[in-house]
C-alpha positions, 0 to 999 in steps of 0.5 A: 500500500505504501509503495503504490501511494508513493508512486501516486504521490509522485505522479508517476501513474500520469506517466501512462494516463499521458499516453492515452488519447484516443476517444473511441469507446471500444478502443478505449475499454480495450486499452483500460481492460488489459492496462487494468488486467497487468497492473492489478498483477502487479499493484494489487486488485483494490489499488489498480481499481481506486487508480484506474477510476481516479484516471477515469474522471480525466477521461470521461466527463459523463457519469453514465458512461464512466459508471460502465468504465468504472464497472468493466474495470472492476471486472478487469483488475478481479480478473488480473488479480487472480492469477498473480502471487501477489494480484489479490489478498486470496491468491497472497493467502495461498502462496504465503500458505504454500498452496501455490508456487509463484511460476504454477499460478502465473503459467496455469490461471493466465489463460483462463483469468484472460478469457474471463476478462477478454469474452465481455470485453467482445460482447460490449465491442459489438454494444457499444457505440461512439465517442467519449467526451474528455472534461475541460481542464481546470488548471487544477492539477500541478506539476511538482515532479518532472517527467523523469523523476515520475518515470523512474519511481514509477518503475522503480515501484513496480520493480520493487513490487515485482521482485517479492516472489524473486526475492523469496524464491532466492533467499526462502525468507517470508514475502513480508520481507522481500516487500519491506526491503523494496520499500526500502529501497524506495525510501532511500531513492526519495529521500536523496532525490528530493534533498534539495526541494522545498519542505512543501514539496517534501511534505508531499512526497515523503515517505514518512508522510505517505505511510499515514495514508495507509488505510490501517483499518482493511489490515485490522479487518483481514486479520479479524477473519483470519482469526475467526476463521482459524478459530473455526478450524480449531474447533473441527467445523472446517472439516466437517464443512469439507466432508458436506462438500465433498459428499454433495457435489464430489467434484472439485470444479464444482466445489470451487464454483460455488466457492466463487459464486459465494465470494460474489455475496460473501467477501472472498477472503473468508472463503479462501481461508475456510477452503485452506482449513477444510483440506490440508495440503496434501503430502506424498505420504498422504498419497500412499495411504489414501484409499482414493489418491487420485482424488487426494492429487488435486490437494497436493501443492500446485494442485488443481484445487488451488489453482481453481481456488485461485481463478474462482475466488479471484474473479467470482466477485465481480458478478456483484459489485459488493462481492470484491474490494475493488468493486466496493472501492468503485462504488465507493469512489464513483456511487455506482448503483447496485441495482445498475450493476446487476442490471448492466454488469452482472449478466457480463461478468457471469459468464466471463467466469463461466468461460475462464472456467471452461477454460481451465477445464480444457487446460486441465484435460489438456495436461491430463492427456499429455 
């Protein structure tokens, strides 16, 4: 949170927002959609939405037309936080947990996080029609950084944000870590590159000033669920939900759909915590003694259930727009309707998940075979 509020801080996401001119409404779902999709990999879900909405109102004076902007990139930055180790809190959860490993998560859920971002995108290019109209500039915004100090922490950030999963795949220190040496990193490059520039401008780039914008309430309330969450494994409910599941619906496709069409009501961390208690990772030993192992192989590290997990959590929340962060962050940010998101979104968003899905399906059988 931090390192992404220092590179707003000092402009270096007006770097990208520059570089798009276009007024083409489908042109520019297209440029939003896979520019939203990459960074959410990167920056993570919530803050890649709350910058890409803040981006939006320099693009798109009228609310109509940036409410579906704003929706569709919802949609995108769910869909691009899935399959990255560090896109969302859910897939954080199972990489920190050993669920998944970093290149297993980027090579086998890309594909199927594309399809569910891509297919609504195709729809709405035959929907869509016309122009958007640009707002009249104000004269309000300034420039207090140059375009190449903006250039560099904006790369230097990303940088640091990447190098997490590298750094704990060399060294096998905790990702916290790999995040707080990028951080700083960062602090020190601020610090000598602003040595000399006035105590306002000081105030506004500092890092030391920055950290007082974390919004510290969402880590309190990630860490309330995970102890709730815990206190239900310890008390044996988890395994017993496991049981239901695995006796009612027997498969895992379908278990982890109905997990992601829950996470559109039900916030998806919970749910990611609640799978990870109900079925252990499952160990080679584990496999020897099974009395069906073939079934117990999808538990295993890297295994489909996870990665499922991953892909379904991930993009299952934006059927509703309360069913992620990034959505409530929109609906927040711009007062978007519920009713006008079920009614115009939702029904996209359904099957961009159902298509991912297929999608991993076939990868699966593709593996299987070969």
């Amino acid at each position: 949170m931090t390192i992404v509020e220092t590179i707003d801080q000092h402009q270096g996401f007006k770097v990208i927002t520059d570089k798009i001119t276009t007024t083409s409404k489908v042109k520019l779902l297209w440029i939003l959609g896979f520019l939203t999709f990459f960074m959410s990999a990167a920056l993570d879900n919530l803050t890649t939405t709350i910058v890409m909405v803040a981006l939006l109102r320099k693009l798109i004076s009228d609310k109509p037309t940036r409410w579906f902007f704003a929706s569709m990139i919802v949609v995108a930055a769910n869909a691009g936080g899935a399959w990255s180790p560090i896109g969302d809190v859910t897939t954080i959860m199972l990489w920190i947990g050993g669920q998944v490993t970093t290149g297993a998560i980027i090579t086998r859920v890309i594909i199927p996080s594309l399809v569910s971002m891509t297919v609504p995108l195709i729809i709405l290019s035959f929907i869509l029609k016309g122009h958007v109209a640009r707002p009249e500039p104000d004269g309000s915004d300034q420039d207090y950084t140059s375009y190449r100090e903006r250039l560099f922490i904006l790369i230097l950030g990303i940088a640091c944000l990447i190098n997490v999963p590298i750094f704990k795949t060399i060294t096998h220190l905790p990702p916290y870590l790999g995040m707080m040496f990028g951080l700083g990193v960062l602090w020190l490059t601020t610090e000598i590159m602003h040595r000399r520039k006035s105590s306002e401008i000081k105030k506004k780039v500092s890092i030391f000033h920055i950290v007082k914008k974390v919004d510290t309430p969402t880590i309190f309330f990630f860490l309330g669920i995970l102890l709730a969450v815990a206190s239900l494994q310890s008390a044996g409910q988890l395994s017993l939900l496991a049981g239901w599941l695995d006796e009612k619906l027997g498969s895992i496709y379908l278990i982890n759909l109905a997990i992601g069409a829950l996470s559109a009501i039900v916030d998806n961390v919970p749910l990611v915590a609640g799978a990870m208690g109900m079925y252990p990772i499952a160990s080679p030993e584990m496999l020897q003694m099974a009395a069906d192992p073939e079934y117990l192989s999808f538990f295993v590290q890297d295994g489909l259930f996870w990665e499922f997990l991953a892909y379904c959590a991930g993009t299952g929340g934006s059927m509703l727009i309360i069913g992620s962060a990034a959505g409530v962050a929109a609906m927040g940010l711009e007062r978007i309707d519920f009713i006008w998101y079920m009614k115009k979104i939702s029904w996209l968003a359904i099957i961009g998940y159902l298509a991912g899905a297929g999608a991993y399906w076939l990868q699966a059988q593709i593996w299987v075979v070969h």
